[in-house]
C-alpha positions, -999 to 999 in steps of 0.1 A, spaced: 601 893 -57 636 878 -58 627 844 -51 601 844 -74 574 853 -57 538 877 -65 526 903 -42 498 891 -26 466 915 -30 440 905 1 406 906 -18 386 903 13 388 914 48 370 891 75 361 914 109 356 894 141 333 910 165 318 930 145 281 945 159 265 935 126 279 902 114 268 894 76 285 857 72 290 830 94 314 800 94 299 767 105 327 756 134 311 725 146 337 703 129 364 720 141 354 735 171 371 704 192 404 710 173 399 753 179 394 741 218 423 717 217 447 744 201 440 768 220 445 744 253 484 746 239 486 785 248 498 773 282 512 804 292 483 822 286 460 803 306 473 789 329 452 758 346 423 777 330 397 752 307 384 777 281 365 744 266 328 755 284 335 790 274 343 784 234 314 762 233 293 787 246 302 814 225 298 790 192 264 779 202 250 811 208 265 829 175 255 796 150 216 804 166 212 832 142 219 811 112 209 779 129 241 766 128 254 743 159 283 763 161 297 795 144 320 821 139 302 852 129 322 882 105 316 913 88 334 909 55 346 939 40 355 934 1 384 955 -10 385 937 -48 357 925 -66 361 890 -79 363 889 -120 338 868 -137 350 834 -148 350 834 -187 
């Protein structure tokens, strides 16, 4: 607040993993940058290729929606957006 700045109040709360998803995120346009990035976590993986895994798992979640790839959530709103006047 001394530099000027608003507290931030999170309006919605995005669950990965959840057992009953209700939105999904189209990835497929990222999903080469999501694989490169996370090919920087050297230390984490070591000489392991996650890039067959990632895939993978982004096919088989955008099925549901048919989506080429996907991220699924379960979004969880805490404030309800105002209508635009």
């Amino acid at each position: 607040m001394d530099e000027g700045y608003e507290p931030h109040n999170v309006k919605k709360l995005y669950l990965h993993g959840a057992e009953k998803p209700d939105v999904w995120v189209d990835t497929s346009g990222t999903l080469d940058l999501k694989i490169a990035a996370l090919k920087k976590h050297a230390s984490q993986l070591g000489n392991w290729d996650p890039t067959d895994m990632m895939r993978e798992w982004a096919t088989d979640t955008g099925k549901e929606p048919s989506l080429a790839a996907a991220e699924a959530f379960k979004v969880m709103t805490l404030v309800e957006d105002k209508p635009e006047s």
